[in-house]
C-alpha positions in Angstrom: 23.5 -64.9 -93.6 20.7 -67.1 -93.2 17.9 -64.6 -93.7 19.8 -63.2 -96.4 19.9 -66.5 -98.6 16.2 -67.2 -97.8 15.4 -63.6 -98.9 17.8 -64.2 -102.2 15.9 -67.8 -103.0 12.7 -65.9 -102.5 13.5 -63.0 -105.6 14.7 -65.9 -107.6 11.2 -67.3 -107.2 9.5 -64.4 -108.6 12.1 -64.3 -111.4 11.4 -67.7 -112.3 7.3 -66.8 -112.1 8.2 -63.5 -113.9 7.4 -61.1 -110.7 9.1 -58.0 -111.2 11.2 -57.5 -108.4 10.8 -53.6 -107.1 13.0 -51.7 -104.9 12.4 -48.3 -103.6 13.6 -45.4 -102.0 11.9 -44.3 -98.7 12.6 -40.6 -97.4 10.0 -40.7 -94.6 8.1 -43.4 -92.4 5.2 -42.6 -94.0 6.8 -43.3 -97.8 8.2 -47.0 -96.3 4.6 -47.5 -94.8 2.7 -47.0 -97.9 5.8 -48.7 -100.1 5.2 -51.7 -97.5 1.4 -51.8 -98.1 1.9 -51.8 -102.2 4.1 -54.7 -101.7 7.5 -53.7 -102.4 10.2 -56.1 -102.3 13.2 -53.8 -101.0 13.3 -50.9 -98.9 16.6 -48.1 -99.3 16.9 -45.6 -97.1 19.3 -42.3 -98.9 20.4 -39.2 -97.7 19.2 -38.4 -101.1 15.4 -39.3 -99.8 15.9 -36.6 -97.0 16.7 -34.0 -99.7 14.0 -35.3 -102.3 11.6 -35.1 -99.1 12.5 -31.4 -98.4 11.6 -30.9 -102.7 15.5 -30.8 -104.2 16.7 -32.8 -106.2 18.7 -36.4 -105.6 22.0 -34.8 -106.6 21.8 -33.0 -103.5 22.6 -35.7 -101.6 26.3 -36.2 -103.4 27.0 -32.3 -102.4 28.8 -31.2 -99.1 25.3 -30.2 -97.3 25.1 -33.2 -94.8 27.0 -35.8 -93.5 25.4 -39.0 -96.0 26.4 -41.7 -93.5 24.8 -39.8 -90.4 21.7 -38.7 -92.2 21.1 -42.7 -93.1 21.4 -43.4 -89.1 18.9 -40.5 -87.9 16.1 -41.9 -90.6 16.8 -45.3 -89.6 14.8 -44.6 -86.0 12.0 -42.8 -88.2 11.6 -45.2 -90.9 12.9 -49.1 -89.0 10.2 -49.1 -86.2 7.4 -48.4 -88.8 8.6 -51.1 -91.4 6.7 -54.6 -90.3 8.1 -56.9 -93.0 10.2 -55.8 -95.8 13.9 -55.6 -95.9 15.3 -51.9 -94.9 18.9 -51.4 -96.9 21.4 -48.6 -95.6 23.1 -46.0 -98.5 26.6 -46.1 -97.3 28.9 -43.6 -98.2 31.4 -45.6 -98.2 34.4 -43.5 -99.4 33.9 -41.0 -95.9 37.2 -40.5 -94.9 35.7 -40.0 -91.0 34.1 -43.5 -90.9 35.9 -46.9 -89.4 33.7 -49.0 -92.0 33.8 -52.7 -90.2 32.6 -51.1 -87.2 29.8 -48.7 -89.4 28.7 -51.8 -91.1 28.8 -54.2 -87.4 26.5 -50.4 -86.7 23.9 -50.5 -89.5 23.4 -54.5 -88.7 22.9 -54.2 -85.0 20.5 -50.9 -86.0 18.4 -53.1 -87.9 19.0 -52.8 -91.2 19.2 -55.8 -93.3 21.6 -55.1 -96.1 23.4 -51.9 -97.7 24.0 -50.3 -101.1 26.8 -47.9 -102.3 25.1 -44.4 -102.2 26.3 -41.4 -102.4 28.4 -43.5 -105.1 31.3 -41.5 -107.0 30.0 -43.7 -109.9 27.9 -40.6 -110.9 30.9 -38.7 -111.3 33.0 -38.5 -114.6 35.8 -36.2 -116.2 38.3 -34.8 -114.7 36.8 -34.4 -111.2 36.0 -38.5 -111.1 39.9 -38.7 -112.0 41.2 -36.8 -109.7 39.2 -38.7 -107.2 40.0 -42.2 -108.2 43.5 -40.7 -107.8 43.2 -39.1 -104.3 42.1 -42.0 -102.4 38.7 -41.5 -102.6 37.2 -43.5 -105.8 35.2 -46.8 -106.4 37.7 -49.1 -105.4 36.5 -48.2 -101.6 32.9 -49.1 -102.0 33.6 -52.3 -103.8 35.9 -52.8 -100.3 32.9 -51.8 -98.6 30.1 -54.3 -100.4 33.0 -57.2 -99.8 33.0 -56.4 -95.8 29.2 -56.6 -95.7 29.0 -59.7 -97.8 31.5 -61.3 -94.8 29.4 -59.6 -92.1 26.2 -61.9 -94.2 24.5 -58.5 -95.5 22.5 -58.2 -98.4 24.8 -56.3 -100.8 23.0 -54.6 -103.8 25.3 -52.1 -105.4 25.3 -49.7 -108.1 27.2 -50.8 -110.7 27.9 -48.2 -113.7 29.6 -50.2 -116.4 30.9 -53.7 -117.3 34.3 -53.4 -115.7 32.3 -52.0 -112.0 30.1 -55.1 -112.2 32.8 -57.4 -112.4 34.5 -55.8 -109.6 31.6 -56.3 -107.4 30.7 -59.5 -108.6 33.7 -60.6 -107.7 33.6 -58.4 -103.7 30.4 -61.2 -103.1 27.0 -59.0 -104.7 23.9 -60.6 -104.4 22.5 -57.8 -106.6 23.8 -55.5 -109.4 21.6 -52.8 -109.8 22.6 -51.6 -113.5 22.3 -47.7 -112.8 21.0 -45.8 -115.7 21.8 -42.0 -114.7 19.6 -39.7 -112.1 15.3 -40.8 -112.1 13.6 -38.8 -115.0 10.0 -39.0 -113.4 8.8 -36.3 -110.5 8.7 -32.8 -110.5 12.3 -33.0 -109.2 13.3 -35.3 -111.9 16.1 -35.2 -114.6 15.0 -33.3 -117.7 17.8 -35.8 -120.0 18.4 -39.5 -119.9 20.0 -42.1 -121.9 17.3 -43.4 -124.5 15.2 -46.8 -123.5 17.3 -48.2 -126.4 20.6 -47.5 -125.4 19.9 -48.5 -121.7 18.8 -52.0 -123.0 22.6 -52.5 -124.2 24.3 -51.1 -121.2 22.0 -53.0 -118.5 22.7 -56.1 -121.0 26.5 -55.3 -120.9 26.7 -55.5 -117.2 24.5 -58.3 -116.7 26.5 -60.3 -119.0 29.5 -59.2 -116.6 28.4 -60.0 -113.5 26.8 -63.6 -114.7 30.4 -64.0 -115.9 31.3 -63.9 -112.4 28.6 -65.4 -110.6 25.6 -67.1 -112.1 23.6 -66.9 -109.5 24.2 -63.0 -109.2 20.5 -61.2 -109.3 20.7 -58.1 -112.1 18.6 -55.4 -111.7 18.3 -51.8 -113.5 17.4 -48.1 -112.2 17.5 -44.9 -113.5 16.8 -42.9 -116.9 14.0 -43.9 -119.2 14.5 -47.5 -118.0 12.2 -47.4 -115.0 10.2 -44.6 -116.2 9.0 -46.0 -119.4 7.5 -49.4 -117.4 4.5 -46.5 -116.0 4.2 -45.1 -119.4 4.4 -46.7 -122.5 1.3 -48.7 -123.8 2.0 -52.3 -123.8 0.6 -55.8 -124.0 3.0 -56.7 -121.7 0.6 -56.7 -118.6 2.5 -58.2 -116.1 4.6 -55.6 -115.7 2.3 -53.4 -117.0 0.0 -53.4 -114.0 2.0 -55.0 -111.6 4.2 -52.1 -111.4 1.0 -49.4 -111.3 -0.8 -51.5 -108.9 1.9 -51.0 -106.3 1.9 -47.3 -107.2 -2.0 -46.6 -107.2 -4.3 -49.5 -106.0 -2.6 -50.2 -102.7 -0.7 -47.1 -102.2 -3.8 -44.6 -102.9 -6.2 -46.9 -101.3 -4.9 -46.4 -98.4 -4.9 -43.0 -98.5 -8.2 -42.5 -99.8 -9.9 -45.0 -97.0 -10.2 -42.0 -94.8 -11.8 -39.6 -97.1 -9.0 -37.6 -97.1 -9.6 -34.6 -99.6 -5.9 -34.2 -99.8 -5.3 -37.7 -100.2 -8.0 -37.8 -103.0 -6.1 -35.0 -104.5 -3.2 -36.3 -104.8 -4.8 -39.7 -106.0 -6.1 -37.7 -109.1 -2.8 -36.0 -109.7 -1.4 -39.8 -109.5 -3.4 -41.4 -112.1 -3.2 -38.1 -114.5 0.4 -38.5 -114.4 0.0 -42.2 -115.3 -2.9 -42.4 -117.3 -2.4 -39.0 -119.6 -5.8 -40.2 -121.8 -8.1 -40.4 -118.5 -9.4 -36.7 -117.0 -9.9 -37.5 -113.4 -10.8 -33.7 -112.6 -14.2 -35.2 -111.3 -12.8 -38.2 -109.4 -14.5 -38.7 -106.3 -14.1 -41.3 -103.4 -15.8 -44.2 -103.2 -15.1 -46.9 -100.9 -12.5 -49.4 -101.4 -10.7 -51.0 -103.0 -12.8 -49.5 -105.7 -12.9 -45.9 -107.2 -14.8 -43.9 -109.0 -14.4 -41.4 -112.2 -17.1 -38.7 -112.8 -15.8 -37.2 -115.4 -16.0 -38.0 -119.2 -13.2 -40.1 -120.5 -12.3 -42.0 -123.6 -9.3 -44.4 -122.7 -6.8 -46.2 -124.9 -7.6 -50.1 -125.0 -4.6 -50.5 -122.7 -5.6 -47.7 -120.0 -8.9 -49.9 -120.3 -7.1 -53.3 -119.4 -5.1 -51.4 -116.7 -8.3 -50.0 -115.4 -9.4 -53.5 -115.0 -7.3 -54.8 -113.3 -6.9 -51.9 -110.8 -10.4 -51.8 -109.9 -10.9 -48.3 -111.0 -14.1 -47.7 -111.7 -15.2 -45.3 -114.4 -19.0 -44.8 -115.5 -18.8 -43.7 -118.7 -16.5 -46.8 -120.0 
């Protein structure tokens, strides 16, 4: 419990400085290392990372191909030992009828993971077939059970939380975080094609914040999915905090790294990186140089905001 207030006083640090906090989804060791070295806050480890790793798509990970609970466990010895400082979270499946959950959840701690979060969550089910599960034992009331038996065990607890009435509930089970979910990731090549708008995710992320504050003022809101994350990489804004805090975790850190050892692939994937992220820039004549600086042969004509974000990256471009 100790480690888990300190880490909770530390967020609400940044929150007060205006640090966006960033949590993120690790499939491999090598994913956590990198997300380590561009300074993520959080770690999760999903079954849905396994799948995303192996190129399909995160709904896989809600289907019958792989026990979700067991998957979490076997990436834990990949990913744990390779992870220096930054808290590793646990998806639970928590409504898996084969799973004793105090004694999972005693599991995950004594593994080494430092908190959990309700995925696969039936929270991304709706109609008839979330119905029938609610009414069959197997709905959302079981993983706000589960987030209340890690909270007693002194786990971090950072659910998914759909709507106002979910947030309440696990406001209420102890929560440190409500992470506002806005639908399936929109960005990738595996991404969701459709998304609730920017605009209407402002009023449902609002909607549950205002829940869960209800509950607990001292609850931590967060928000992922849709347009909501995706639009932080891509929209021009003054906003630069965000703005190039958020890209310098993607591309300064992350493809320094990578591009430290000359690695032609690495370089590759660098360029295809900052294309995706800086449409106005063509980087089809990026070379390495060494870091943390880099280099852009090509011709280019950037926005005045790709120009600030340049800046502040260190990305180097003769022709600016």
């Amino acid at each position: 419990m100790k480690r888990t207030l300190k880490l909770l006083d530390h967020l609400k640090q940044q929150i007060i400085e205006g640090i966006p906090i960033i949590g993120a989804g690790a499939g491999t060791g090598i994913s956590a290392k990198f997300e380590e070295a561009g300074g993520v806050d959080l770690i999760v480890l999903y079954n849905s990372g396994r799948f995303r790793m192996a190129g399909r798509g995160s709904l896989a990970g809600l289907l019958p191909f792989a026990d979700a609970n067991a998957v979490v466990l076997e990436m834990a010895n990949e990913v744990l030992p390779v992870v220096e400082g930054v808290p590793v979270l646990a998806g639970v499946c928590a409504t898996d009828p084969f799973r004793i959950m105090d004694y999972f959840l005693r599991q995950l701690e004594a593994t080494g993971f430092f908190g959990v979060q309700n995925f696969p969550t039936v929270g991304l089910f709706d109609g008839n077939f979330r119905q029938n599960l609610e009414e069959t034992g197997m709905g959302y009331g079981l993983e706000v059970e589960m987030i209340h038996k890690a909270h007693k065990l002194g786990l971090l607890t950072t659910p998914y939380a759909f709507n106002p009435d979910e947030s309440v509930a696990m406001a209420k089970a102890g929560a440190n975080i409500i992470v506002a979910h806005m639908g399936l990731t929109t960005s990738g090549s595996i991404g969701a094609k459709t998304a609730i708008t920017l605009d209407d995710s402002v009023g449902c992320v609002q909607a549950i914040a205002d829940a869960a504050i209800g509950i607990n003022s001292e609850i931590i809101v967060l928000c992922h999915g849709g347009e909501a994350q995706s639009r932080f990489f891509r929209r021009p804004s003054t906003e630069y905090g965000y703005h190039a805090r958020l890209r310098k975790v993607t591309m300064r850190d992350c493809a320094c790294s990578l591009l430290a050892d000359e690695d032609a692939a690495a370089c590759e994937m660098f360029s295809l990186l900052l294309a995706d992220l800086v449409p106005e820039l063509d980087v089809t004549g990026m070379v390495h140089a060494q870091p943390p600086s880099m280099s852009c042969g090509a011709a280019c004509a950037p926005s005045a905001d790709t120009r600030c974000f340049l800046e502040l990256n260190n990305v180097v471009c003769p022709n600016l």
